[in-house]
C-alpha positions in Angstrom: 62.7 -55.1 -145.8 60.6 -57.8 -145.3 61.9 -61.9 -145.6 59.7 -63.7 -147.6 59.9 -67.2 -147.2 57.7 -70.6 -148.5 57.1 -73.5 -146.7 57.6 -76.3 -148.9 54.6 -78.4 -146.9 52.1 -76.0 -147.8 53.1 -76.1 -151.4 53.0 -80.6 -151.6 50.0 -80.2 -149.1 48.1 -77.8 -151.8 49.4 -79.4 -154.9 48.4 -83.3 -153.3 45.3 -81.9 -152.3 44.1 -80.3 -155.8 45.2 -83.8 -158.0 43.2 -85.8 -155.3 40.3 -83.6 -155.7 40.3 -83.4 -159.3 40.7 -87.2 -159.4 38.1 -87.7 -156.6 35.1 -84.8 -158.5 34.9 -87.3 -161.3 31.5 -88.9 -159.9 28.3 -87.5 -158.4 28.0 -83.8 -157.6 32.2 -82.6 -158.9 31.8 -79.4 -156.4 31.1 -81.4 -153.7 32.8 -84.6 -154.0 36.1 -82.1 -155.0 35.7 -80.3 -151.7 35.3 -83.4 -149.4 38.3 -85.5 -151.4 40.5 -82.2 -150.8 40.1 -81.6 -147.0 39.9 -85.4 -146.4 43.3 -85.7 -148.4 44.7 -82.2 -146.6 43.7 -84.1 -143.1 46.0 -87.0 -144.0 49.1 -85.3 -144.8 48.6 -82.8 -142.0 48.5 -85.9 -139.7 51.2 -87.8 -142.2 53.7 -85.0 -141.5 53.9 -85.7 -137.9 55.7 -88.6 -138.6 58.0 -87.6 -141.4 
């Protein structure tokens, strides 16, 4: 049978990324100012966790 595991990083990435989107879609076009404040937030950490 299979092992299922999580990486906790993925889940703070993911969770991090969503609350900085949300907070970031608030002016101008939401779709797109969600989608840029997301990957530019999921950039950071991936680059963050380097030196953690």
């Amino acid at each position: 049978m299979p092992d299922v595991t999580i990486n906790l990083w993925t889940l703070i990435l993911g969770a991090a990324s969503g609350l900085a989107a949300v907070l970031g879609a608030r002016t101008g076009n939401r779709l797109l100012m969600g989608a840029i404040v997301g990957a530019v937030t999921a950039a950071i950490l991936t680059i963050a966790r380097g030196y953690f």
